[in-house]
C-alpha positions as protocol buffer text, in pm:
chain_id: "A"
residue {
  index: 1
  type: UNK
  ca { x: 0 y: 0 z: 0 }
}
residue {
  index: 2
  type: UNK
  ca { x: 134 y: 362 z: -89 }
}
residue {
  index: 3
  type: UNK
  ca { x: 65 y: 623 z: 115 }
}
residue {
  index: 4
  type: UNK
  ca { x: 65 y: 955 z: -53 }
}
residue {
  index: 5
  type: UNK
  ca { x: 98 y: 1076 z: -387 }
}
residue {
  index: 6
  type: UNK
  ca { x: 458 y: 913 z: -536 }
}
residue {
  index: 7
  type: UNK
  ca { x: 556 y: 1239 z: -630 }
}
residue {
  index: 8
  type: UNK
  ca { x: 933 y: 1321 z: -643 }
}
residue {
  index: 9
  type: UNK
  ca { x: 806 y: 1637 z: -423 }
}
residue {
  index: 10
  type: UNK
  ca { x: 725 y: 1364 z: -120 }
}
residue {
  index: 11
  type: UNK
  ca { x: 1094 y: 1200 z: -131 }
}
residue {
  index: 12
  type: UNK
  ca { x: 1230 y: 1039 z: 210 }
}
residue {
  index: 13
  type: UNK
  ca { x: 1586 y: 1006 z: 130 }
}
residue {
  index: 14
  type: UNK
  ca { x: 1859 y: 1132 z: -159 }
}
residue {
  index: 15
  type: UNK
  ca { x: 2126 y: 901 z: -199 }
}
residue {
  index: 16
  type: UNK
  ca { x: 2411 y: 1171 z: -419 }
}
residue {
  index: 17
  type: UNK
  ca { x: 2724 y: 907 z: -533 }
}
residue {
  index: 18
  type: UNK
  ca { x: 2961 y: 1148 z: -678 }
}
residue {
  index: 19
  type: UNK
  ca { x: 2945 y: 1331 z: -356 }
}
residue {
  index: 20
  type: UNK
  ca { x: 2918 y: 1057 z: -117 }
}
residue {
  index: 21
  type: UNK
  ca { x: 2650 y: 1249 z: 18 }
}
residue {
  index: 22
  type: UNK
  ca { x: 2323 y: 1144 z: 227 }
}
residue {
  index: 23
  type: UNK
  ca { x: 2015 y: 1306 z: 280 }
}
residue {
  index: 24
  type: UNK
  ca { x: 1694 y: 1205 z: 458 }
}
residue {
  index: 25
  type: UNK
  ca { x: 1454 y: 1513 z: 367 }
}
residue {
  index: 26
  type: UNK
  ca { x: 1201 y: 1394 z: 666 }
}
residue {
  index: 27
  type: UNK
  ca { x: 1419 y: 1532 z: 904 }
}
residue {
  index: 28
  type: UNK
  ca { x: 1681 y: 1774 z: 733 }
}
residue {
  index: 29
  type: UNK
  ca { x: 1940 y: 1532 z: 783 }
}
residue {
  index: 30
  type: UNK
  ca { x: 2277 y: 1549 z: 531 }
}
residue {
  index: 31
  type: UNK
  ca { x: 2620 y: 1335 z: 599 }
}
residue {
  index: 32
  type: UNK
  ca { x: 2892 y: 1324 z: 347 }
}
residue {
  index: 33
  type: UNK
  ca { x: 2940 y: 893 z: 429 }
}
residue {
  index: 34
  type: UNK
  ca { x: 2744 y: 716 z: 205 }
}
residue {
  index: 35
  type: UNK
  ca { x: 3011 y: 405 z: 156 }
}
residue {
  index: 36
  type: UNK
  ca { x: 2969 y: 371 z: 514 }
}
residue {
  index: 37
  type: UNK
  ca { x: 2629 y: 369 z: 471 }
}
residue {
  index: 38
  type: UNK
  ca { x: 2598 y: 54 z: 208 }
}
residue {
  index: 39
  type: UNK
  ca { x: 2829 y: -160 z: 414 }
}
residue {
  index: 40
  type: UNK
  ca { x: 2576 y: -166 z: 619 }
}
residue {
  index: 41
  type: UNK
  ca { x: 2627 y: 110 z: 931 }
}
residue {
  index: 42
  type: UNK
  ca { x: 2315 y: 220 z: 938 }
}
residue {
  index: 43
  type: UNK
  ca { x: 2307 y: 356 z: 1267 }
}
residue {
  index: 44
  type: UNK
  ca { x: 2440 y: 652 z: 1108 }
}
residue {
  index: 45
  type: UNK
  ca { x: 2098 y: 710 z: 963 }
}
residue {
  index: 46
  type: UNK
  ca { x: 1874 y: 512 z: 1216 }
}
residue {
  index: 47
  type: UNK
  ca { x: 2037 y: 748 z: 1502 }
}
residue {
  index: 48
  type: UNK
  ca { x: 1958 y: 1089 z: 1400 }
}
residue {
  index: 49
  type: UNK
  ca { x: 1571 y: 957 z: 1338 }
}
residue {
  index: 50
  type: UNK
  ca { x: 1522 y: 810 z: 1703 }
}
residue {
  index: 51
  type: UNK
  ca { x: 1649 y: 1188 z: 1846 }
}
residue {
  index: 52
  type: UNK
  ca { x: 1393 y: 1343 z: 1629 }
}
residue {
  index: 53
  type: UNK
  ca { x: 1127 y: 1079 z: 1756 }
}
residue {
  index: 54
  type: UNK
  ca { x: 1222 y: 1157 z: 2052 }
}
residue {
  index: 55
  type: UNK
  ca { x: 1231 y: 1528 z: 2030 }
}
residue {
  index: 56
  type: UNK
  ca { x: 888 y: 1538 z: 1942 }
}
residue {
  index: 57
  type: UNK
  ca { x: 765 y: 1306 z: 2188 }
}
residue {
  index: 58
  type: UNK
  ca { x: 909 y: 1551 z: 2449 }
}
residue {
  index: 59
  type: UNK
  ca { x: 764 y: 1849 z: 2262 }
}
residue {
  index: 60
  type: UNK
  ca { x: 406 y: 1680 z: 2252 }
}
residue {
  index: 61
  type: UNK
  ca { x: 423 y: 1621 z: 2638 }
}
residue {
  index: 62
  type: UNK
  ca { x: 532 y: 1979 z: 2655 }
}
residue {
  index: 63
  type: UNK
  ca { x: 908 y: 1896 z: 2784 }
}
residue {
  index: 64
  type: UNK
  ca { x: 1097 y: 2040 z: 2569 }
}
């Protein structure tokens, strides 16, 4: 099931080679390691999402 449109406009992630550059447009997110990435350390993306989560858990409780 998609959720959404499809459109390029609703992208989650950017994967730029020649740059070795990663970006994950859901949270504003760019690193410069993407051969890091494909071996499989993906805690370099996986990381920055839980802090967000948790960010706006806090803000929604009215803790931050």
């Amino acid at each position: 099931v998609q959720i959404g449109t499809g459109e390029r406009s609703e992208k989650i992630r950017t994967y730029n080679f020649p740059e070795r550059r990663v970006t994950d447009h859901r949270i504003n997110f760019t690193i410069y390691r993407l051969n890091e990435i494909l071996e499989g350390n993906l805690d370099i993306l996986v990381d920055p999402l839980k802090r967000e989560e948790k960010k706006k858990i806090y803000e929604a409780k009215g803790l931050a």
